[in-house]
C-alpha positions in Angstrom: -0.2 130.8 29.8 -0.1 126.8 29.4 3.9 127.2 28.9 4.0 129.1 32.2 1.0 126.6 34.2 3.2 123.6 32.1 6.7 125.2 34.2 5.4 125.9 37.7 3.0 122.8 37.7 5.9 119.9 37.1 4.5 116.2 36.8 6.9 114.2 38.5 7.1 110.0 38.3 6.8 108.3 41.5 9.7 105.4 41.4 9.4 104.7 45.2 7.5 101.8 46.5 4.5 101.9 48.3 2.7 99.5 50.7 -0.7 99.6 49.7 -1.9 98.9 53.7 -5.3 99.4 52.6 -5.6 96.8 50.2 -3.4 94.4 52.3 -5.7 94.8 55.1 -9.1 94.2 52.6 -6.7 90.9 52.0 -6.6 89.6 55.3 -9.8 90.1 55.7 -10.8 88.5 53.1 -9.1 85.2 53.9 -9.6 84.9 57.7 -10.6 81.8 57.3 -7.5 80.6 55.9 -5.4 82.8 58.3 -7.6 81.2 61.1 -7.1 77.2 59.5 -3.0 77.9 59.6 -3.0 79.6 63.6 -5.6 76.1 64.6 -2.7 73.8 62.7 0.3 75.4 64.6 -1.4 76.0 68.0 -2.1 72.2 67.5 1.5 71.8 66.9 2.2 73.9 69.7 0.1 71.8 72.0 1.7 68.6 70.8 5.3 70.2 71.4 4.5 71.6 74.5 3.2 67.8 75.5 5.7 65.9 74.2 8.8 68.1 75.6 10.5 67.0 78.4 10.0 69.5 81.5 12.8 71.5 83.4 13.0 72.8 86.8 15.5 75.0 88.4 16.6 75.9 92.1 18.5 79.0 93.0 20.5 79.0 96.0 21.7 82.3 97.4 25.2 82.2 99.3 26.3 85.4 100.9 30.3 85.2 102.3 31.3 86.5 105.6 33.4 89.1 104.3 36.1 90.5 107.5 39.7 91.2 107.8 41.5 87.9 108.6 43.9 87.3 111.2 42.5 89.9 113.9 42.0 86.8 116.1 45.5 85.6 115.7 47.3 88.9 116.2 45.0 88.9 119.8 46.2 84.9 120.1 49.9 85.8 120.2 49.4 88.6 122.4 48.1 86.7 124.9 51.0 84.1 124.4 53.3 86.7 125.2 54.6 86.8 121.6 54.1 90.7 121.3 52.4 92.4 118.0 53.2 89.5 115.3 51.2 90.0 112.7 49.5 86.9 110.7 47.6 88.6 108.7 46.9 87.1 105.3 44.4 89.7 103.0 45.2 88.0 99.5 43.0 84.8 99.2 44.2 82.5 97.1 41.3 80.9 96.5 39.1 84.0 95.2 35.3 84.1 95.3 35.3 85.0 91.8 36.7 81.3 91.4 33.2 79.8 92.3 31.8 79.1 89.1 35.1 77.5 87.4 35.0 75.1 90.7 31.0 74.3 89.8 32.5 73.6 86.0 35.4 71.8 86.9 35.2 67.6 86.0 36.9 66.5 89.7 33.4 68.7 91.2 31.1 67.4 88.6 32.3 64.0 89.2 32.0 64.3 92.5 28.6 64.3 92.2 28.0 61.0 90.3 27.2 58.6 93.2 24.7 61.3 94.6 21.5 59.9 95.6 18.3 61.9 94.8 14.6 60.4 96.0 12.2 61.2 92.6 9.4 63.1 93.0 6.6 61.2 94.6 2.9 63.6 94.2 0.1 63.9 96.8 -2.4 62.4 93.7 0.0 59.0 93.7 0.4 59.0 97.7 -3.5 59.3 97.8 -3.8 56.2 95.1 -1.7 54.1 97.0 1.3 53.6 94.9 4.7 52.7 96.1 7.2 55.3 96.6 9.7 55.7 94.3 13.4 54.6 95.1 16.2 56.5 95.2 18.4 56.5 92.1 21.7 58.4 91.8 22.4 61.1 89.6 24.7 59.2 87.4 21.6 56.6 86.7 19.1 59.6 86.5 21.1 60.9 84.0 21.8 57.7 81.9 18.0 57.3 81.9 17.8 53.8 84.1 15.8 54.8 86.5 13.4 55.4 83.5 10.4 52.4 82.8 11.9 49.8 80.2 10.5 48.2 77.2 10.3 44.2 77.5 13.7 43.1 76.4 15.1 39.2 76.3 16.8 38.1 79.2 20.2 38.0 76.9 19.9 41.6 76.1 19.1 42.5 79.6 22.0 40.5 81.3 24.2 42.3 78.9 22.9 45.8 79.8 23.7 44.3 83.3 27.5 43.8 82.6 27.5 47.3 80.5 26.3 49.3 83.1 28.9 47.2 85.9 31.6 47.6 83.8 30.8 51.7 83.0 28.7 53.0 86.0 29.9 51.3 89.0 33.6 51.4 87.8 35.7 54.1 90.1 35.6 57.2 88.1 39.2 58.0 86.7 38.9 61.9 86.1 41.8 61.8 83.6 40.4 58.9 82.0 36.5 58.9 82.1 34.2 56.4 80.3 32.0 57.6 77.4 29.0 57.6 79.5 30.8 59.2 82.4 31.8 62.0 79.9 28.3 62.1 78.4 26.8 63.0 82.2 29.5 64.9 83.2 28.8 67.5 80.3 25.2 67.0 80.6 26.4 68.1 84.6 28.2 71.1 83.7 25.1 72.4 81.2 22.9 72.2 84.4 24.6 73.3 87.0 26.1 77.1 87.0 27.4 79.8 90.2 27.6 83.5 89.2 29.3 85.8 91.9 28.7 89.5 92.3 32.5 91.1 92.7 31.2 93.8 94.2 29.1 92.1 97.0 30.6 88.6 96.7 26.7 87.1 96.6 27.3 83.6 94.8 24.0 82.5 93.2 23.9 78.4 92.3 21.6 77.1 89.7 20.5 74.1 89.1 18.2 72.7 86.1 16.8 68.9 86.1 13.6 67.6 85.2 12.5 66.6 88.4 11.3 69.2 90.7 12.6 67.3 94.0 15.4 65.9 92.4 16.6 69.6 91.0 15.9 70.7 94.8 18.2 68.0 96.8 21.3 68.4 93.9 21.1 71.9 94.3 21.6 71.5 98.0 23.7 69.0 97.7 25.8 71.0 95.5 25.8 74.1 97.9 27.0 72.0 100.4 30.3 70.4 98.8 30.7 74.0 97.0 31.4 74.8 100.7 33.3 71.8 101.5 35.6 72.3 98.6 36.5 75.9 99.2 37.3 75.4 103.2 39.4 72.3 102.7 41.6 74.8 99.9 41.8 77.2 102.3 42.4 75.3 105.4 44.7 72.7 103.6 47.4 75.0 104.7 46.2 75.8 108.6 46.1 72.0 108.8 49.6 70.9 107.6 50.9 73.5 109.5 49.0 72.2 112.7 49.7 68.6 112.1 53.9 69.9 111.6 53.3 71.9 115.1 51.4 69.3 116.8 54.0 66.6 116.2 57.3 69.0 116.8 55.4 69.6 120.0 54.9 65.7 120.9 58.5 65.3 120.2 59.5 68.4 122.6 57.4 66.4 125.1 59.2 63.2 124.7 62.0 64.8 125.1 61.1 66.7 127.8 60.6 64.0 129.4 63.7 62.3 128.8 65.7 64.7 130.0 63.6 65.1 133.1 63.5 61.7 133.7 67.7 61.6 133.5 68.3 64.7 136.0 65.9 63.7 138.8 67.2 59.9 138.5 71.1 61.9 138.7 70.1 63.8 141.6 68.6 60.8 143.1 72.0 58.5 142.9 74.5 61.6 144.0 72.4 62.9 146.7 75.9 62.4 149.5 78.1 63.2 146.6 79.5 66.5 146.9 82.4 66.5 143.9 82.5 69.1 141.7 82.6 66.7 138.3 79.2 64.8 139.8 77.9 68.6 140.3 78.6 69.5 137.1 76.6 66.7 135.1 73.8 67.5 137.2 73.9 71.3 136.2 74.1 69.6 132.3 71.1 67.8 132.5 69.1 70.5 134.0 70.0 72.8 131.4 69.1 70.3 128.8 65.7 69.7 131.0 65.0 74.1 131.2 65.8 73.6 127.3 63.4 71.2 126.4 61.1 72.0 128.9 61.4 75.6 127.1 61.3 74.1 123.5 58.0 72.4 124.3 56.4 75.5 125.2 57.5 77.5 122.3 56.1 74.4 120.3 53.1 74.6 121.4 52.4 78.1 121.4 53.5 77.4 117.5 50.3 74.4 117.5 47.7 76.4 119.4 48.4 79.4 117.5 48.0 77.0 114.1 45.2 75.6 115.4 43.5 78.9 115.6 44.9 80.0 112.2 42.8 76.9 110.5 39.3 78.7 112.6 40.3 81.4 111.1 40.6 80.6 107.2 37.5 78.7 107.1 35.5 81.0 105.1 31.7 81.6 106.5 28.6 81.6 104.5 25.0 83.0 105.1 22.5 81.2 102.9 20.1 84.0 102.0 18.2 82.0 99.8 18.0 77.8 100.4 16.5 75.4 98.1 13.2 75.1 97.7 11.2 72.7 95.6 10.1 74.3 92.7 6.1 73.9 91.3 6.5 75.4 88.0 8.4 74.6 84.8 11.1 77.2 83.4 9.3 77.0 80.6 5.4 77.5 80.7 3.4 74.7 78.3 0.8 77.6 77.7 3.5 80.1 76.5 5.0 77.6 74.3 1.5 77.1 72.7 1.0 81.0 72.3 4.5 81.4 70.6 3.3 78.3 67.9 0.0 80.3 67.5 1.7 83.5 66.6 4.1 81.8 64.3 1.1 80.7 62.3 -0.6 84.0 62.4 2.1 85.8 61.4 3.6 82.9 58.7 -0.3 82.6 57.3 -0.3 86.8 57.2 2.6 87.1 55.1 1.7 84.7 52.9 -1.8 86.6 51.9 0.0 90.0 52.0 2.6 89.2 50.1 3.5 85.5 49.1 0.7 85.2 47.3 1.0 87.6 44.7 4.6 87.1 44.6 4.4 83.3 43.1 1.9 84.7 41.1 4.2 87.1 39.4 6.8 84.9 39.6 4.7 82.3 37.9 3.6 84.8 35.3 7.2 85.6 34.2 8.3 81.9 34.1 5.6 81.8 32.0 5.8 84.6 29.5 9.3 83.4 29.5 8.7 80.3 28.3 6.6 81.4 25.5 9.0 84.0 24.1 11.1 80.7 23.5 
């Protein structure tokens, strides 16, 4: 009878490992105090950080294209010119949409952007005081950090950062050679400033990050703006080259309209009682030459006016959906900053009482033990 309880009742060894929650928990407990000193130290840390960090605003701007078939007002233009059905249709863009944000991160853009000048932002509280208004300071300066207060520095040292800054921030910016500062900004530039484009929609979104709330407000407009400046001179570069050709074949035709104009009329003038068949024919010479310039300026400019219409029609349109607005609040909260310090030393000082604790304890136990078997 104890064979047969001893083969259906089998005592089997438990080699797993189990977390004792109970006891961990009667731990933690035990030393809240301890648990409470370590969260007070790192939310006091986390205070300090959140004080001593620099603070960052950004601006989103919302762009929204005017999105149509091109050259339906150019096929109408050359009807009306009596030029029939000729199609100037153009549907393949070579500058795409999609090409936004590579133009935002390109160095001629960024550098563009150096001599930009930004007013600092100047609160109600200092207004209210009475204290001056601060000047306006490009982004290049901004950037290099001398718009910020100096220490007290001899009049040597400053007359040299004088000639530094002459020599390296008012030189004329050589994209394929820039200065180490003018690199230094220019990458501190393209961290900052970003465009993302829906392909489906073609929405462009522009963001910019600074740590000044009206600053980060007038760049990002700024930057809007010659985004849109630099995409309709690409696309009209074209339009206008082919205008300026037209415009001065035309002035040419005109000339020479004139010229030959000019020579029949003064014939017809000086053989009026000449009736001889050679006289006749010269004058039957130079009014076909006028009917042929007279009919080469009007295909000329039919060519300018319908150029001239063709340059209307590749600047691209934009809706801003969403302008710049001067933002109050930081992208990252001082309060949240704290929090995440203060759950970094609750959880740190937790582990520690769950499990560091008796870890170096065995781990000191063994060195131990190990040291006296020796």
């Amino acid at each position: 009878m104890d064979e047969q309880k001893q083969y259906t009742e089998p005592v089997y060894e438990d080699e797993g490992f189990e977390i004792d929650w109970a006891g961990i928990f009667a731990k933690l407990l035990k030393r809240w105090k301890f648990i409470f000193l370590v969260s007070f130290i790192f939310g006091c840390l986390g205070i300090a950080a959140a004080l001593l960090a620099k603070r960052y605003y950004q601006v989103t701007v919302t762009l929204a294209p005017e999105l149509q078939k091109r050259g339906t007002s150019i096929n109408n233009i050359t009807s009306m010119l009596g030029l029939g059905n000729i199609s100037l249709d153009n549907s393949s863009d070579a500058m795409s949409i999609t090409l936004f944000p590579e133009i935002c991160n390109s160095t001629p853009f960024i550098t563009s952007l150096f001599d930009v000048k930004v007013d600092p932002y100047y609160s109600p509280k200092a207004k209210l005081a009475g204290a001056p208004a601060p000047q306006p300071v490009t982004v290049f300066d901004h950037m290099m950090g001398y718009d910020k207060p100096r220490k007290k520095v001899s009049e040597k040292k400053l007359a040299k950062q004088e000639e530094y800054r002459k020599v390296f921030n008012d030189a004329v910016v050589d994209v394929s050679a820039l200065t180490p500062n003018q690199q230094k900004v220019a990458k501190a530039l393209k961290e900052s400033i970003g465009a993302d484009v829906d392909k489906k929609t073609g929405v462009t979104t522009v963001s910019v990050v600074m740590d000044d709330r009206q600053m980060v407000a007038q760049l990002a407009d700024t930057v809007t703006a010659r985004l849109q400046e630099y995409v309709t001179a690409y696309r009209t570069k074209k339009a206008i080259d082919d205008y300026n050709y037209y415009e001065r074949l035309r002035e040419e035709a005109h000339a020479n309209l004139v010229k030959a104009q000019q020579a029949y009329a003064a014939r017809v003038d000086y053989d009026r009682s000449v009736i001889l068949q050679s006289v006749n024919s010269e004058k039957e010479r130079l009014q076909q030459e006028a009917n042929l310039a007279n009919q080469l300026y009007s295909q000329m400019s039919q060519q300018a006016e319908m150029a001239k219409a063709k340059i209307q029609e590749e600047r691209p349109m934009y809706a801003v959906i969403q302008p710049a607005t001067m933002p109050y609040k930081a992208t990252k909260s001082r309060a949240k900053t704290v929090i995440i310090w203060g759950f970094v030393g609750v959880l740190l000082s937790c582990l520690w009482v769950a499990f560091g604790e008796d870890f170096v304890k065995k781990a000191r136990k063994g060195v131990k033990e190990k040291m006296a078997e020796e």
